[in-house]
C-alpha positions as CSV (number, residue, x, y, z in Angstrom):
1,X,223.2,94.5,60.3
2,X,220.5,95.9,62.6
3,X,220.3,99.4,61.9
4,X,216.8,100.4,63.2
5,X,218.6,98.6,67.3
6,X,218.8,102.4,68.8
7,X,220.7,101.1,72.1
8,X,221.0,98.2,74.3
9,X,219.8,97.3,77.3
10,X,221.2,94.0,78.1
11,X,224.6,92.3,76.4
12,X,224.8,88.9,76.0
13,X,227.4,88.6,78.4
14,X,225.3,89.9,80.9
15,X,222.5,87.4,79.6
16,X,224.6,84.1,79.5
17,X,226.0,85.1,82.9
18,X,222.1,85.4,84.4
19,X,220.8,82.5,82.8
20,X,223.7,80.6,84.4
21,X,222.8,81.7,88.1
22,X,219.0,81.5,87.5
23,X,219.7,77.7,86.5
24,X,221.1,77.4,90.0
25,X,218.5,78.9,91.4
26,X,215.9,76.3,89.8
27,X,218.0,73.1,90.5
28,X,218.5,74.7,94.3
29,X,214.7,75.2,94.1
30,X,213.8,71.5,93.0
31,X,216.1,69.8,95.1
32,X,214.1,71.4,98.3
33,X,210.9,70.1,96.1
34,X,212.3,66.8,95.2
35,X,212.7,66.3,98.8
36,X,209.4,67.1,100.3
37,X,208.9,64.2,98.0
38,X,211.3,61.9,99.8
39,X,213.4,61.8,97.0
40,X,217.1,62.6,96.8
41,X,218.4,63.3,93.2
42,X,217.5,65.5,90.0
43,X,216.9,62.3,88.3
44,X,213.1,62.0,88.5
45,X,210.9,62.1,85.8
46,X,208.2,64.8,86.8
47,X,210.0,67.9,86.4
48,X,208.4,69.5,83.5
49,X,209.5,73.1,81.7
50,X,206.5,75.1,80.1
51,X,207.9,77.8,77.8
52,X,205.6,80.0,76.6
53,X,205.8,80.5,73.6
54,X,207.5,82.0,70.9
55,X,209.3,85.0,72.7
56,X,210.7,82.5,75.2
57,X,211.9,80.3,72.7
58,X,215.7,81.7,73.1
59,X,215.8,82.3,76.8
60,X,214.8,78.7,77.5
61,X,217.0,77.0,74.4
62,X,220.1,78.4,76.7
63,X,218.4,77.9,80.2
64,X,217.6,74.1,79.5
65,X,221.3,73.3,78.9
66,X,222.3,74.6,82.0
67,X,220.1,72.5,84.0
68,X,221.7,69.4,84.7
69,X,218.9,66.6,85.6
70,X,216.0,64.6,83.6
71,X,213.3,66.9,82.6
72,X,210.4,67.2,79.9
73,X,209.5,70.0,77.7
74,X,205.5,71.2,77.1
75,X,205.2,74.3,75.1
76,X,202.2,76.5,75.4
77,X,201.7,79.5,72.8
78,X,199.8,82.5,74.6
79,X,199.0,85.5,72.0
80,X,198.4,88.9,73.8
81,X,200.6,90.8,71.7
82,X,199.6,90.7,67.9
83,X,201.2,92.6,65.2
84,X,202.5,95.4,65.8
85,X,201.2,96.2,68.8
86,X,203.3,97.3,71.9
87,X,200.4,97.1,74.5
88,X,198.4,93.7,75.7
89,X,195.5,92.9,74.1
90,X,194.6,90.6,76.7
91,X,196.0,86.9,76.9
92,X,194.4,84.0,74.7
93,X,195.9,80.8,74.9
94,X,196.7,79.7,71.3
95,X,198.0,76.2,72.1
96,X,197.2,73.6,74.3
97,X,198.7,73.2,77.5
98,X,200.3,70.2,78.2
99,X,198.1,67.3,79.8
100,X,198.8,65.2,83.0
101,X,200.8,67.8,85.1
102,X,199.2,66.5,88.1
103,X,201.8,65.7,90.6
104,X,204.7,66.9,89.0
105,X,207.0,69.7,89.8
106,X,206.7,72.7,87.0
107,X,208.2,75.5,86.0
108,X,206.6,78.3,83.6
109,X,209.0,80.0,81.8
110,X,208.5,83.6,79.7
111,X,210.4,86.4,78.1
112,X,209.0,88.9,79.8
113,X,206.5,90.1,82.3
114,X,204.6,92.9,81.2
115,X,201.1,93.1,81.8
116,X,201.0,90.0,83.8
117,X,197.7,88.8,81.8
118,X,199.9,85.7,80.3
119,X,201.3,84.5,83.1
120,X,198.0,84.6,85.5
121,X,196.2,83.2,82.8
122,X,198.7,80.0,82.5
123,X,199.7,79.6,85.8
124,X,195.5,79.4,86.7
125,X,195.0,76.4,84.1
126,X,198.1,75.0,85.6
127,X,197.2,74.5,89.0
128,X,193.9,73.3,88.0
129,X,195.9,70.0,87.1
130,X,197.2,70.1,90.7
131,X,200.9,69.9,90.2
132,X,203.3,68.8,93.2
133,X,205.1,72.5,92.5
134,X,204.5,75.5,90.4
135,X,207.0,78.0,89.9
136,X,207.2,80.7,87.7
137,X,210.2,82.5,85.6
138,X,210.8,85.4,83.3
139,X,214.2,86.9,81.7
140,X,212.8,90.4,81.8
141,X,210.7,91.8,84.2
142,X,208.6,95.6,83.7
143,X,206.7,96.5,86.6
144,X,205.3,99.6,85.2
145,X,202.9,97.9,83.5
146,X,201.3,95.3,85.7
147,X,197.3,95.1,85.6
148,X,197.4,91.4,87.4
149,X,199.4,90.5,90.3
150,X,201.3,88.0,89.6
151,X,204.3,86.5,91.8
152,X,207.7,84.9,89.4
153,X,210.3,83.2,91.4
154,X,212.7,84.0,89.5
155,X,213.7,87.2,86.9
156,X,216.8,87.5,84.9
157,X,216.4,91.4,84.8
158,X,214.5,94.3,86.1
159,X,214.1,96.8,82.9
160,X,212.3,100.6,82.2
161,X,209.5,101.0,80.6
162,X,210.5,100.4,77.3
163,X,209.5,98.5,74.2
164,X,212.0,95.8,73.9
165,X,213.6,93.2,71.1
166,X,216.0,90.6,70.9
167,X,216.7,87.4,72.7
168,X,213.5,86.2,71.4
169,X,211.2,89.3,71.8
170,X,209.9,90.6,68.8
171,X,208.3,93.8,67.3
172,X,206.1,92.3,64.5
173,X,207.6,88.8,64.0
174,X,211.0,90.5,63.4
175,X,214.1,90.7,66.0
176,X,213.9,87.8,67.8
177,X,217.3,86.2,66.5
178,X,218.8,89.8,68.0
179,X,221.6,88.6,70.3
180,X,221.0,91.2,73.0
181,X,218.1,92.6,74.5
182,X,217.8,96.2,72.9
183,X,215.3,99.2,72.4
184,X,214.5,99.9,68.6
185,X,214.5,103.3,67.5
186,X,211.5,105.3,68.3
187,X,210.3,106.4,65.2
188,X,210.2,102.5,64.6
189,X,207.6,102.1,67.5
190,X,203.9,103.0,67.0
191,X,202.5,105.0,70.0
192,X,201.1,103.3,72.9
């Protein structure tokens, strides 16, 4: 069905099983929030998710679900990628982000962290909104690549330096509805 997937990186077992303790680790996270707030349960009303857009589409589809407490969703598309390129262009926000995040507790969610251009450029237009909490989240993490320090509290996995598709991650628009994380064939991948 996939013939140009030359190996995998991450199974879907491995994926549902991360995204399962990473929920735990945000509702852990929010209750110690929620309570510098004086507030006792998940059940208030200024938790907000921001997924960026479209790569995290998947990862945050299966995250959501696991988290059991009232929460909103505010997409924000972020373009650094375009085409067929496999190097950052630089991040330009493409969308809006959501409004009145002032005082509420947020969580920016990605598919991966690369460059770290996105995820500096949102989480810096976030906290000019002055949120109660900002915390950051990523399924894949590649450190080789980092021009802007950026800190994620939490990272489903740790991978090479490799071009990667699937889970929502795309080469060209294509691949995202790939059920595992995977490397295409190299012949398949322009130069960097």
């Amino acid at each position: 069905m996939f013939p140009e997937i030359d190996r995998i990186l991450v199974t879907r077992e491995q994926i549902a099983q991360r995204v399962q303790a990473m929920a735990g680790e945000i509702v852990r996270d929010l209750k110690a929030d929620l309570a510098k707030d004086g507030h006792t349960e998940l059940d208030e009303d200024r938790i907000v998710i921001i997924p960026i857009m479209t790569g995290a589409m998947i990862f945050v589809a299966d995250l959501v679900r696991e988290l059991p407490m009232k929460l909103s969703l505010g997409l924000v598309a972020v373009s650094s990628y375009p085409g067929e390129s496999v190097t950052s262009k630089g991040a330009h926000l493409a969308s809006e982000l959501p409004e009145d995040l002032e005082g509420k507790h947020i969580i920016v969610l990605d598919d991966i962290l690369d460059s770290g251009q996105t995820l500096a450029t949102v989480k810096g237009l976030i906290e000019e909104q002055h949120p109660a909490s900002l915390r950051m989240g990523v399924m894949l993490d590649k450190k080789t690549n980092r021009t802007v320090d950026v800190h994620v509290d939490y990272v489903g996995f740790e991978i090479p330096d490799e071009f990667v598709v699937g889970y929502g991650l795309d080469f060209n628009g294509y691949y995202r509805n790939y059920p595992e994380i995977a490397v295409l064939k190299p012949d398949l991948i322009p130069s960097r």
